[in-house]
C-alpha positions in Angstrom: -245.4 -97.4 -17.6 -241.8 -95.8 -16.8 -239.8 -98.0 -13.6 -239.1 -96.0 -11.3 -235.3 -95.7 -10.3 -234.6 -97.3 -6.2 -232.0 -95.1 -5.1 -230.3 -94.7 -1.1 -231.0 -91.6 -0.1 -227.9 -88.9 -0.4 -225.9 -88.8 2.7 -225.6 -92.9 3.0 -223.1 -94.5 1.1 -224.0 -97.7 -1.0 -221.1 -99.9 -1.7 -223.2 -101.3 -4.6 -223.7 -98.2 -6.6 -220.0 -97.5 -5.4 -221.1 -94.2 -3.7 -219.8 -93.5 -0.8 -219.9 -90.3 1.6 -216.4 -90.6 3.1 -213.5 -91.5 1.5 -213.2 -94.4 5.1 -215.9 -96.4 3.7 -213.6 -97.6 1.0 -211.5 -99.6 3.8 -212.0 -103.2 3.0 -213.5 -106.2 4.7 -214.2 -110.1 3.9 -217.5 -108.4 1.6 -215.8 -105.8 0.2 -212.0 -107.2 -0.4 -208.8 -106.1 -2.1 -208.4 -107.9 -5.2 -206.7 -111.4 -5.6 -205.0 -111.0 -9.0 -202.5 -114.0 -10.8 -199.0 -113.2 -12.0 -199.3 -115.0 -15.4 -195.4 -114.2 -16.8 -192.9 -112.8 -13.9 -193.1 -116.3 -12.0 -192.9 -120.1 -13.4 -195.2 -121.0 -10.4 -199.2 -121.7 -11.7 -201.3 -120.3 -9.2 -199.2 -117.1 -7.8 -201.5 -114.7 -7.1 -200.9 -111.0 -5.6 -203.6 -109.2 -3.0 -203.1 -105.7 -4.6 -203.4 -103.5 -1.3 -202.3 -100.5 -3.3 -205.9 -100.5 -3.9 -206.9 -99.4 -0.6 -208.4 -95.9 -0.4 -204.9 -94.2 0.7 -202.7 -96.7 -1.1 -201.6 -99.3 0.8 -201.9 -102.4 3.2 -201.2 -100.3 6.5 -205.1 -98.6 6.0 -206.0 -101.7 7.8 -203.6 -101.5 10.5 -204.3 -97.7 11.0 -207.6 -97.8 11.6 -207.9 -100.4 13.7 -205.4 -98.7 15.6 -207.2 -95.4 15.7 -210.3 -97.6 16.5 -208.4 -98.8 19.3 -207.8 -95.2 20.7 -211.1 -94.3 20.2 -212.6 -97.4 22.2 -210.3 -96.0 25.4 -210.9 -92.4 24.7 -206.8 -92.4 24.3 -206.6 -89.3 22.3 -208.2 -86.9 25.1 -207.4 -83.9 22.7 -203.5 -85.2 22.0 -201.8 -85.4 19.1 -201.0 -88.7 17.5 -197.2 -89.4 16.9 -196.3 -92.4 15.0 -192.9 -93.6 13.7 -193.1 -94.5 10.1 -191.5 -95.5 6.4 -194.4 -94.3 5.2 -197.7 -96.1 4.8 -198.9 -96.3 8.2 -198.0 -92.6 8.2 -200.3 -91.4 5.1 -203.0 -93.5 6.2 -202.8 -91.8 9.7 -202.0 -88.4 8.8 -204.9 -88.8 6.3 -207.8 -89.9 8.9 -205.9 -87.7 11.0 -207.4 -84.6 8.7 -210.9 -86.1 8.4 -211.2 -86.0 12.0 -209.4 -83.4 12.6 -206.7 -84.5 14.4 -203.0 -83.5 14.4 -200.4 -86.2 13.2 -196.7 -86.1 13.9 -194.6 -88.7 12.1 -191.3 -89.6 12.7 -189.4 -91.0 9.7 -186.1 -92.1 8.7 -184.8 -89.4 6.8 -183.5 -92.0 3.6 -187.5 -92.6 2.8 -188.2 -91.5 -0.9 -189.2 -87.8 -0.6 -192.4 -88.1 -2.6 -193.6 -90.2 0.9 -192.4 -86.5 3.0 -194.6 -84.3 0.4 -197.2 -86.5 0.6 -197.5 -86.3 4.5 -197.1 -82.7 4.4 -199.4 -82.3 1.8 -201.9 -84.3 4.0 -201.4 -81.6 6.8 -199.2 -83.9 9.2 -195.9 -82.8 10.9 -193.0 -84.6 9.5 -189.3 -85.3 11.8 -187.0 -86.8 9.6 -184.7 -89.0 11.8 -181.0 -90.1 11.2 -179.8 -93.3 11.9 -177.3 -91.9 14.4 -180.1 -91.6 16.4 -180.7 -95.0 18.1 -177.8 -97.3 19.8 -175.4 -98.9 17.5 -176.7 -102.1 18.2 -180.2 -101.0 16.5 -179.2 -98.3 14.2 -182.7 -98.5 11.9 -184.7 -98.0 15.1 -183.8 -94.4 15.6 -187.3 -92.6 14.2 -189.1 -95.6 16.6 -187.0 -94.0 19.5 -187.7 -90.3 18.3 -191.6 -91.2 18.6 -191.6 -92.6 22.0 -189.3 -89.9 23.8 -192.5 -87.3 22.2 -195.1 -89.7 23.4 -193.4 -89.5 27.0 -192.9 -85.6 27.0 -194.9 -83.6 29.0 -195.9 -86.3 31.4 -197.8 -87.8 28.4 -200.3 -85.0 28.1 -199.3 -83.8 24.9 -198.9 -86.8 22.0 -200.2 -90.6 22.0 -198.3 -93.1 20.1 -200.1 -95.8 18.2 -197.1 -97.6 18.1 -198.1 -100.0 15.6 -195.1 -102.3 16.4 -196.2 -103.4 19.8 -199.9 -102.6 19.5 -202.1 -106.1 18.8 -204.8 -103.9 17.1 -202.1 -104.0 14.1 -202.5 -107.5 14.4 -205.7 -107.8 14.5 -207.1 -105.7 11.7 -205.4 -108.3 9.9 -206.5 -111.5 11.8 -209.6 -109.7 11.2 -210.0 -108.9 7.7 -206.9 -109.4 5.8 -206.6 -113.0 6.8 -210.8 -114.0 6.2 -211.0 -112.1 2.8 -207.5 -114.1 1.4 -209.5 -117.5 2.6 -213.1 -116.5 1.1 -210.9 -115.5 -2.2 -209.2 -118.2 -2.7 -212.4 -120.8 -1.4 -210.2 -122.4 1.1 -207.6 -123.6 -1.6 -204.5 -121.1 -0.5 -201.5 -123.5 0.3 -198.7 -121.2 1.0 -198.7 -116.9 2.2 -195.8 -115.0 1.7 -195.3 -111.5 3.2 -192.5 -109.3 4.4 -190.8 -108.3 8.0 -191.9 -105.0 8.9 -194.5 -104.3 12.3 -195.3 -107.5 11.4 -199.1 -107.1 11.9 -199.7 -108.4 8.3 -197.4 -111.8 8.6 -198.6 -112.5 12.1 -202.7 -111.8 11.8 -203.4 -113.1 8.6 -201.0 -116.6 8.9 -202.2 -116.9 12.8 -206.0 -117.0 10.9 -205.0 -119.2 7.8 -203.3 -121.5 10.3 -206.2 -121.8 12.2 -208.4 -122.5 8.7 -205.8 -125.2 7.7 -202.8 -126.0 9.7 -201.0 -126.8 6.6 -200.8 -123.7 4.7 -196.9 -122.5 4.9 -196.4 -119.3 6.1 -193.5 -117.5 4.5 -191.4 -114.5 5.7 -189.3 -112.6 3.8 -186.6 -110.9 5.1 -184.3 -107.8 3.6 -180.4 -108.0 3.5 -178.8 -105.6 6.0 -178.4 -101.8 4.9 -181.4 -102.4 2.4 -183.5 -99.7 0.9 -186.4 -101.6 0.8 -189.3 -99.1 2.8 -191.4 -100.8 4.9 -189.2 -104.0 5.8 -187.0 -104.7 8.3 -183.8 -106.7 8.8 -183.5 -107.9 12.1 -179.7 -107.8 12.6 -180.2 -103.9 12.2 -183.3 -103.2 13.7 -185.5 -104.9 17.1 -188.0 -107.7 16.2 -191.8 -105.7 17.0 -193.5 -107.5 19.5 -196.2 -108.2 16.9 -194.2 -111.0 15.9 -195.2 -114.3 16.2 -192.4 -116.7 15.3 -195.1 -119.6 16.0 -197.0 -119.0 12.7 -194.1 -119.1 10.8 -192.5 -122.0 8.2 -190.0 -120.2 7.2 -188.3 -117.0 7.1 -186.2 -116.4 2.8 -183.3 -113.3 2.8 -183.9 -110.9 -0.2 -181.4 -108.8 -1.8 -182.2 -105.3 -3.0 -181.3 -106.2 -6.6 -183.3 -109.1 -6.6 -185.9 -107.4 -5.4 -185.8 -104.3 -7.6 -185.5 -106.1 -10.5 -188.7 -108.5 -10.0 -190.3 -105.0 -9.0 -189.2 -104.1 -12.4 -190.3 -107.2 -14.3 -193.7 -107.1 -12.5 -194.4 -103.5 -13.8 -192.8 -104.1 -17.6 -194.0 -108.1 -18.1 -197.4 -108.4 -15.9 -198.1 -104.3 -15.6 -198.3 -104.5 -11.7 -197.3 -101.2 -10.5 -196.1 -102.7 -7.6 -193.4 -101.1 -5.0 -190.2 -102.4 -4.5 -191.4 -104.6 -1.1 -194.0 -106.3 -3.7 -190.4 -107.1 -6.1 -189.1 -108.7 -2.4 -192.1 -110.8 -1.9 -192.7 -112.1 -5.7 -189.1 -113.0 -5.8 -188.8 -115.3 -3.1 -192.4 -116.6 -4.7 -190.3 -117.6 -7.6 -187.2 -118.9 -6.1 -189.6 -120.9 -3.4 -193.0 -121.9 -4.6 -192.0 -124.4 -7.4 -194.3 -125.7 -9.5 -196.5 -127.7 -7.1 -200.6 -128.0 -7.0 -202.0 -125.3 -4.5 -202.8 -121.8 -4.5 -199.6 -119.4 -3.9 -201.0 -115.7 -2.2 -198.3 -112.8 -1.8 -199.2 -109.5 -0.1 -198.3 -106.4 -2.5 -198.0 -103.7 -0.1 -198.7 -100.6 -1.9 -197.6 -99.5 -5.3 -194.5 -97.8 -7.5 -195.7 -93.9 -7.2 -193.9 -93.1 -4.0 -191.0 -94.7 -5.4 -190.0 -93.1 -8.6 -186.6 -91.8 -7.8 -185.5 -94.9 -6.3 -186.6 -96.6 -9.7 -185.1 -93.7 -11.5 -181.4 -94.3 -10.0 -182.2 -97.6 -11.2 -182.9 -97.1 -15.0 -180.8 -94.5 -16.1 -181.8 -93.6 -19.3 -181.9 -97.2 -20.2 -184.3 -97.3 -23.2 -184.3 -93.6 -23.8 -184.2 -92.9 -27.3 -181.1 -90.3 -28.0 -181.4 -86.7 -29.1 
């Protein structure tokens, strides 16, 4: 007798035969999570472990964050026919513009115009609108805040008829996708043993959701910010003497708060990719280097967020090298 093949039927995905019918179904969840994976040679800490969120289905941790967002708009019918404007490094951008085009929905991001410009082709590749912003735009006070200021004078024009802002700064659904999912798929991971999370300044959705959630799990787990040096070029982090704290901050969850240089960063980002072969970006390098400065060599598990990958970033990295290790002609 032959068996007979079970199959879904065509038209519904099936996370277990990895089939799915939209390209959204990859977002994860505490069943279907980002990988946990350990850095076994760039730290001397045991149990340092990376959530890759590069592995998301448009390449980085702020899928979450937009769409719960766009959730959020749906749930209060905020769109009614407008056009989303958002002010972005980068990732909350792609992931927008890119749900933007599967719904069909226009997407104007406002970005600071030093972002690598493999992030601009990719937006305009995905069919959004893209306003590079200068600096000089925002008070002197707040100079790194001028594509944030740029979004919400848009969102205000036209008696607000014409754009919405997520604003994934001040919106709590930022916060929430990772209270949500981010936070519960670390704890399941690592079967309650996670003793200290590190992430990075930016909305701060990611620190704020997933350590509010840990903390709740075990009051004892150490939440750890990291922080960039003023005038970084660090995309997607933000140094508070430059630029306003989001109002998805909450210092409460915090234990600490470590400064990062650029070099320091760029160079762990570098030994990640040439010792572990992470392709990690350079806010991963930020993160993994306080790890190893900070985490020691006690018992416990050590979880860092890796924010998206190295792809976007190649001509930063390529200022960097050189030709260092480039055979002559």
């Amino acid at each position: 007798m032959t068996a007979q093949i079970q199959v879904s039927p065509v038209g519904i995905s099936d996370r277990a035969l990895r089939r799915f019918e939209d390209i959204r179904d990859l977002l994860p969840d505490v069943d279907n999570p980002t990988p946990l994976v350990r850095v076994r040679n760039s730290v001397s800490a045991p149990n340092v472990y990376l959530k890759l969120e590069w592995l998301n289905p448009f390449g980085s941790i702020k899928d979450r964050a937009a769409a719960y967002l766009l959730r959020g708009l749906s749930e209060t019918d905020g769109l009614a026919g407008r056009e989303i404007v958002e002010a972005s490094s980068g990732n909350t951008a792609i992931a927008l513009a890119a749900m933007g085009a599967l719904s069909g929905t226009k997407v104007t991001i406002t970005i600071p115009d030093g972002v690598p410009q493999e992030t601009k082709t990719l937006l305009r590749m995905l069919g959004a609108q893209v306003w590079e912003t200068p600096d000089e735009l925002c008070p002197v006070d707040h100079p790194k805040d001028g594509a944030i200021a740029l979004a919400r004078s848009l969102a205000a024009s036209g008696d607000g008829s014409l754009y919405v802002m997520t604003d994934q700064y001040e919106n709590p659904n930022n916060v929430r996708a990772h209270y949500e999912t981010t936070g519960p798929e670390i704890w399941k991971q690592t079967g309650g043993a996670v003793k200290a999370f590190y992430a990075g300044f930016g909305t701060c959705g990611t620190i704020t959701g997933v350590g509010r959630y840990l903390k709740e799990q075990n009051p004892d787990i150490r939440v750890v910010a990291i922080e960039p040096e003023k005038g970084h070029r660090l995309p997607g982090l933000k140094s508070f003497a430059e630029a306003n704290e989001p109002g998805n901050l909450d210092r409460n969850v915090l234990d600490d708060v470590i400064m990062v240089t650029d070099d320091s960063a760029y160079d762990m980002t570098m030994q990640l990719h040439s010792r572990d072969g992470l392709l990690v970006g350079p806010s991963t390098g930020a993160i993994v280097h306080a790890i190893n400065a900070n985490a020691g060599s006690s018992e416990g598990v050590v979880v860092g967020v890796s924010p998206d990958g190295s792809a976007k970033y190649t001509t930063y990295f390529q200022d960097r090298l050189g030709t260092q290790g480039q055979p002559t002609l």
